[in-house]
C-alpha positions as semicolon CSV with decimal commas, in nm:
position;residue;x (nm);y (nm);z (nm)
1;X;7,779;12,336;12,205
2;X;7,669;12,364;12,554
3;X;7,741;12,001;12,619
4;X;8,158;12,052;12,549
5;X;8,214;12,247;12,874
6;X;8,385;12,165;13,178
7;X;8,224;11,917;13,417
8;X;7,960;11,833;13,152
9;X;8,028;11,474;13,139
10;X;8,016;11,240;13,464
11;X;8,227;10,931;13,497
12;X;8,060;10,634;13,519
13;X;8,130;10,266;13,673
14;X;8,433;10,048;13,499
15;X;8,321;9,783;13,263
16;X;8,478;9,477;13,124
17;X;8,751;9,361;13,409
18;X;8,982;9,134;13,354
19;X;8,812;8,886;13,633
20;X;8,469;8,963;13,365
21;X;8,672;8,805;13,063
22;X;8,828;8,473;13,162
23;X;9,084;8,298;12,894
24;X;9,150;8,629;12,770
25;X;9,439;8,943;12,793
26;X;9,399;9,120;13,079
27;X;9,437;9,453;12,862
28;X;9,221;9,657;12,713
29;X;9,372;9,908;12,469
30;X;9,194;10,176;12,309
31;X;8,860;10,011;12,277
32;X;8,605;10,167;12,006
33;X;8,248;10,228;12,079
34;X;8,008;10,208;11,756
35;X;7,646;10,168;11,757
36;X;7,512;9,850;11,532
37;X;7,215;9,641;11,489
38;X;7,051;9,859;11,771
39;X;7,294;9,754;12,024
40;X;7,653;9,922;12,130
41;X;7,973;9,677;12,090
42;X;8,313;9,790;12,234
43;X;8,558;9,683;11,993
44;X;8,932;9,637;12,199
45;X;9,238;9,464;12,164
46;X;9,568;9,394;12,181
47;X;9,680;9,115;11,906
48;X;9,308;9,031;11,873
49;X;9,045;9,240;11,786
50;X;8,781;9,143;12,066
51;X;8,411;9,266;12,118
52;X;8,145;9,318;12,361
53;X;7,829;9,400;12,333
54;X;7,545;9,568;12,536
55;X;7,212;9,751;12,552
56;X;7,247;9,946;12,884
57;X;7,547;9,961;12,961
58;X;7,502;9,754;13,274
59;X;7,494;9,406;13,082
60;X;7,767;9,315;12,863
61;X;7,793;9,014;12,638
62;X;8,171;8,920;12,485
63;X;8,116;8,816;12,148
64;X;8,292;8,590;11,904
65;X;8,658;8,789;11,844
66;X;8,652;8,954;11,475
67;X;9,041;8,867;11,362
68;X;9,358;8,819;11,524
69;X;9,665;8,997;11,432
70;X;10,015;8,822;11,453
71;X;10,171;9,093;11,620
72;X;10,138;9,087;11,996
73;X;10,116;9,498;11,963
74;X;9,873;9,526;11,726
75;X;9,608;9,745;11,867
76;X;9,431;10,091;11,896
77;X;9,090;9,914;11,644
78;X;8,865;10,190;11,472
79;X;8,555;10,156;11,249
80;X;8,495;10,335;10,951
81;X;8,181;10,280;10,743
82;X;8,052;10,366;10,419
83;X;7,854;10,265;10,190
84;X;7,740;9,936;10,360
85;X;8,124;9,875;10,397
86;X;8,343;9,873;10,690
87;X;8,661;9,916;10,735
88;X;8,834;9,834;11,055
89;X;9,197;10,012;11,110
90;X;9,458;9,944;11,342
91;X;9,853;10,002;11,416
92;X;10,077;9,768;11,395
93;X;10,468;9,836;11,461
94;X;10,542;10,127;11,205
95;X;10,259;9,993;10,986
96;X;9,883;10,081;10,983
97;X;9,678;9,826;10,834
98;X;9,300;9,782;10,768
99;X;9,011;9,523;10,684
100;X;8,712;9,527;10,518
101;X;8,359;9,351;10,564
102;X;7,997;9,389;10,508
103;X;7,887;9,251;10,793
104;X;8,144;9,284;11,124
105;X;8,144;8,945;11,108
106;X;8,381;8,816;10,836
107;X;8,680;9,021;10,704
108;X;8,888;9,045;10,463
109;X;9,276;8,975;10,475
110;X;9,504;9,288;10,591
111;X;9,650;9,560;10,383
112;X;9,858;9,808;10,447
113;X;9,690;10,185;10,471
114;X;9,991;10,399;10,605
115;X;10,364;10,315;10,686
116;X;10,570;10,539;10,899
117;X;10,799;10,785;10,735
118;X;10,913;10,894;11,078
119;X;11,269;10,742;11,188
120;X;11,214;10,507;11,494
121;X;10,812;10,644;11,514
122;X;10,503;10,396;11,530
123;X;10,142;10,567;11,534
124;X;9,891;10,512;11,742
125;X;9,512;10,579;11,792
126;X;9,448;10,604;11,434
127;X;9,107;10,807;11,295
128;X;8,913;10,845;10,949
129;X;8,669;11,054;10,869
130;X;8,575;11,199;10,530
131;X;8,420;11,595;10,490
132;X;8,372;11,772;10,135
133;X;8,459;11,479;9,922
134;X;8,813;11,408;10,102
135;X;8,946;11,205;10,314
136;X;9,109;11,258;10,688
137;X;9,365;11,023;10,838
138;X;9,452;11,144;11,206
139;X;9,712;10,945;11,450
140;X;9,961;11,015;11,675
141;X;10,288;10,967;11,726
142;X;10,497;10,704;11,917
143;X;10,862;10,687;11,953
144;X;10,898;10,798;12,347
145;X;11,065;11,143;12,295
146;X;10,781;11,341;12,415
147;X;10,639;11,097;12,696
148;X;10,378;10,819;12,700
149;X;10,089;11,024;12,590
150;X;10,269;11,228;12,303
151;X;10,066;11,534;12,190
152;X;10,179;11,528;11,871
153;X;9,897;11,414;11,608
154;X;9,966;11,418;11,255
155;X;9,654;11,466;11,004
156;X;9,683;11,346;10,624
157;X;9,417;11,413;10,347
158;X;9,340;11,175;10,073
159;X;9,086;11,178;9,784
160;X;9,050;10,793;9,852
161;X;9,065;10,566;10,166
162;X;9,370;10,395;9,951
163;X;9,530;10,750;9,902
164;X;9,756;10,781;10,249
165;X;10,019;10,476;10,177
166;X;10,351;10,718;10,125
167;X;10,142;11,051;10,154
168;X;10,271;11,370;10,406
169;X;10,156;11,526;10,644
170;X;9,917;11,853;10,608
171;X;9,934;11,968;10,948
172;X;10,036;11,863;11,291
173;X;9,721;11,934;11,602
174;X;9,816;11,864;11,965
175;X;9,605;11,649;12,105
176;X;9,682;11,278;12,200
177;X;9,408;10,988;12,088
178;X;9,235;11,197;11,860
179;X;8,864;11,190;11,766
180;X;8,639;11,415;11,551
181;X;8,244;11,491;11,647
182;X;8,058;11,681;11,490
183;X;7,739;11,869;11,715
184;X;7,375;11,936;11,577
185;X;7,494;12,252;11,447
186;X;7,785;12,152;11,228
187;X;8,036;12,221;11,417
188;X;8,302;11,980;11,477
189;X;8,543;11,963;11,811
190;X;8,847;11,787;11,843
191;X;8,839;11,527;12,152
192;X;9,207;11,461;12,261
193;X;9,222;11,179;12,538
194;X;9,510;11,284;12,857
195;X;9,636;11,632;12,700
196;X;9,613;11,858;12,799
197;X;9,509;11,761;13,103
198;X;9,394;11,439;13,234
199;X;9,088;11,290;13,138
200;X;8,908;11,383;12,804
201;X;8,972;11,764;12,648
202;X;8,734;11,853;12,399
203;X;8,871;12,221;12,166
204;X;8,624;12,312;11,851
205;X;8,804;12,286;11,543
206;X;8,803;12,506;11,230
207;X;8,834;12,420;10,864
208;X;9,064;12,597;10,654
């Protein structure tokens, strides 16, 4: 797609300082964008899962926080939705947990999607997506052998969202922070966040 090349995208103005968000955590990590009720909300965290919302961009309005998690570390918040349902995940220690709700608003408790079955390895920057009737689970690793932005993700497949608890691995990408689009044409790229360069890398991806 002409729009994944080099120098396509422009980088725009820093949002949400901490000065911006008084009687909160100064840190934002790995916020989620999603588009809902005909607004945008950012969707951050650590320990709780905090949102923002705006119309332009220019304007932005904190909202009431979602959850919080009891882990300090729990982090890296991504929306799924289907069916009118959705389904918030996020890492926590070696775990992966999710949540549930029909309207953003009120959630359901925790449970667990995905524990580590690497030795001394938490994930991070977890995504779902589902193509041909089957379920993708994409994160990447953390255990500081391969530097703060590891380029090792790990992709599982599952015929249901409740499929991945003690599943393998199908394949291993390189690309840190993954994220899946898919263009007008049906073609999907693979977005990797830092690697392999900094900034945002964008590589199209082929199905098997």
């Amino acid at each position: 797609a002409k729009i994944f090349r080099e120098g396509s995208f422009r980088d725009c103005d820093k949002i949400l300082y901490p000065s911006e968000r008084p009687g909160e955590k100064p840190e934002i990590w790995a916020p989620h964008l999603m588009k809902y009720a005909g607004a945008f909300q950012v969707i951050y965290s650590p320990q709780e899962m905090r949102r923002a919302e705006t119309a332009d961009f220019k304007i932005w309005e904190r909202k009431a926080p979602l959850f919080a998690c009891r882990d300090f570390g729990a982090r890296d918040p991504f929306l799924y939705c289907e069916d009118g349902v959705y389904y918030i995940l996020y890492t926590e220690s070696r775990l992966l947990k999710y949540r549930t709700s029909e309207d953003t608003e009120h959630w359901s408790d925790e449970k667990i999607l995905q524990t580590s079955l690497f030795d001394g390895c938490e994930n991070e920057s977890p995504f779902l997506m589902k193509k041909g009737g089957v379920y993708y689970l994409f994160w990447t690793i953390c255990d500081g052998r391969n530097g703060c932005y590891d380029n090792r993700t790990m992709v599982y497949a599952s015929r249901t969202i409740e499929g991945f608890y003690r599943t393998a691995p199908i394949t291993m990408l390189k690309a840190h922070a993954p994220e899946i689009v898919k263009d007008r044409d049906g073609c999907y790229y693979l977005l990797s966040a830092f690697y392999p360069h900094n900034g945002v890398s964008a590589v199209k991806l082929k199905w098997v």
